[in-house]
N, C-alpha and C positions, 0 to 999 in steps of 0.2 A: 783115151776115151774113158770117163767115167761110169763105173757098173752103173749110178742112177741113169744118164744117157745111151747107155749100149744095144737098148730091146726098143728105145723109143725113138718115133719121129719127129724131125724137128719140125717148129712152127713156121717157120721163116728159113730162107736158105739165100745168104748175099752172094753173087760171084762176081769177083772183079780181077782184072791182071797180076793181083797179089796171092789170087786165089779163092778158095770159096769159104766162108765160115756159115755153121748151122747155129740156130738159136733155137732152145731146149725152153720148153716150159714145165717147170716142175712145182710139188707142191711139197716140201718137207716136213710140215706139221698140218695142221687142219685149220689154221687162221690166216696165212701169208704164202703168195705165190711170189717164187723168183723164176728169173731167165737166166739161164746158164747159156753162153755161147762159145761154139767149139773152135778154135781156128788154131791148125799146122800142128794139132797132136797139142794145146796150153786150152784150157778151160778158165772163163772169169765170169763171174757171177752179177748181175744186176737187180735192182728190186724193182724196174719200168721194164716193159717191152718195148716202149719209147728209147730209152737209154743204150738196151742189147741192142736195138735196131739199125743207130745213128756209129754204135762205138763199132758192132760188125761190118756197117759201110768202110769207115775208117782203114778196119782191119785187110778188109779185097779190096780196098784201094780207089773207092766208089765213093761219090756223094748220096748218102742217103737220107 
């Protein structure tokens, strides 16, 4: 878990037979939002919540 993810909720939560990943939306400067999605303790970063959405289905083993 990343300290920016630790106090916050995620936006999105996939659960599938592979397990469940959280999608984080964060804002690191004042012009650009990314989604960070959490899955089995590995964080990967996207610039869509379209993209966090589809690659977290993936990840619990879901079509999303």
């Amino acid at each position: 878990m990343t300290n920016e993810t630790a106090n916050q909720a995620p936006v999105a939560v996939v659960d599938g037979p592979n397990g469940k990943a959280e999608i984080f939306e964060l804002m690191p400067d004042s012009r650009t939002m990314e989604y960070r999605v959490r899955f089995k303790g590995k964080t990967v970063t996207y610039k869509t919540l379209g993209e966090a959405y589809i690659e977290a289905g993936g990840m619990a083993g879901v079509k999303t």
